[in-house]
Steps between C-alpha positions, in 0.01 A plus 500: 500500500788660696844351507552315806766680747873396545554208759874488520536482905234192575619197648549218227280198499607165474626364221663633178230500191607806307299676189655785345249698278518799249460609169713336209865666511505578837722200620322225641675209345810635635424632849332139541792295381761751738273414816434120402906493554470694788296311674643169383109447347412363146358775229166392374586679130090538415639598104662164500243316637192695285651522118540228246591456182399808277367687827231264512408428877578176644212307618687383768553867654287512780569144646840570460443838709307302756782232549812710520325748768291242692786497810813591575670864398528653222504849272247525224367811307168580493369503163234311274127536622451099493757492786480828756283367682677171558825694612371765711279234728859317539739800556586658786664853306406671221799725363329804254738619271343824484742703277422797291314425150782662321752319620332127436375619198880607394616183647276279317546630132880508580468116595199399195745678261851332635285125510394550113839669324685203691242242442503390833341164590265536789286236657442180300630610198333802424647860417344835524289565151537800292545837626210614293240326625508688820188678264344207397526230850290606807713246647876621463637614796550858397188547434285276775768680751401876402153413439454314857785710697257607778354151556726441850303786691181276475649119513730601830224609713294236408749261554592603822084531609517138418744404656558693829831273591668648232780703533570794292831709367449735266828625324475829277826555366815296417702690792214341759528150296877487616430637820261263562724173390777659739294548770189330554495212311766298681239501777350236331769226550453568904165406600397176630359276255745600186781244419782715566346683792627497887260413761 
């Protein structure tokens, strides 16, 4: 299926129910965190909400998912099967982080390899497991990322034929990312029905 086309120009909708999607590395967590403060709007961290202890999943994901989105505003990536289609029937934009493969790929081995030299304690405990079994896991992130890098191009469009109200902004490079915060983005405090915006 073709990728959808830009829609940069439309009119917002009402509220402020953001996804950000795109591959591991490509800067998600952080572009979602920088508008939640924009916008004054909690982060709905899906990482946070999906791991437990030793990466098992919590069986409390998906209620959790359906609480913390069920009103209000808020930024959320899009990730984990179980709970795209819960997000994109509440959100009004979808933000595609549609950088280069290269570049996420060089950005995620970069941040795998910095998490397990410094032993860094992610969510509930758990730490990134050995470099080595990148060959051995179907699951690490190196390897699910390169291995399901194109997946975007089909779940987009079929989000958006699902859902027809929602928005989209697709972003291909870093330089459009920042462009995008400087420029568009504010919009969203401005329209009727957000917290901070003027009537």
């Amino acid at each position: 299926m073709a990728p959808p086309p830009d829609d940069r120009t439309a009119p917002w909708s009402d509220g402020c129910r953001v996804l950000v999607a795109g591959r591991s590395g490509s800067g998600k967590t952080t572009l979602a965190a920088r508008l939640a403060t924009l916008l004054a709007v909690p982060h709905v961290e899906l990482d946070a909400l999906h791991h437990g202890p030793a990466w098992t999943p919590r069986p409390e994901f998906l209620a959790d998912v359906d609480r913390l989105t069920a009103s209000g505003a808020w930024v959320a990536e899009w990730q984990y099967a179980a709970a795209r289609p819960l997000l994109a029937a509440r959100a009004d934009v979808l933000v595609w982080l549609d950088l280069s493969f290269p570049l996420t790929l060089a950005r995620l081995v970069r941040r795998t390899v910095r998490r397990r030299v410094r032993r860094e304690v992610l969510w509930n405990g758990n730490v990134e497991p050995p470099l080595r079994t990148i060959w051995t896991d179907p699951e690490h992130v190196v390897r699910y990322m390169v291995t399901h890098r194109h997946k975007f191009h089909e779940l987009v469009p079929a989000a958006l034929a699902a859902h027809p109200r929602l928005r989209l902004v697709r972003l291909r490079s870093p330089r459009e990312v920042e462009r995008w915060l400087a420029e568009e983005a504010p919009r969203l405090t401005a329209r009727p029905g957000h917290p901070r915006g003027a009537s």
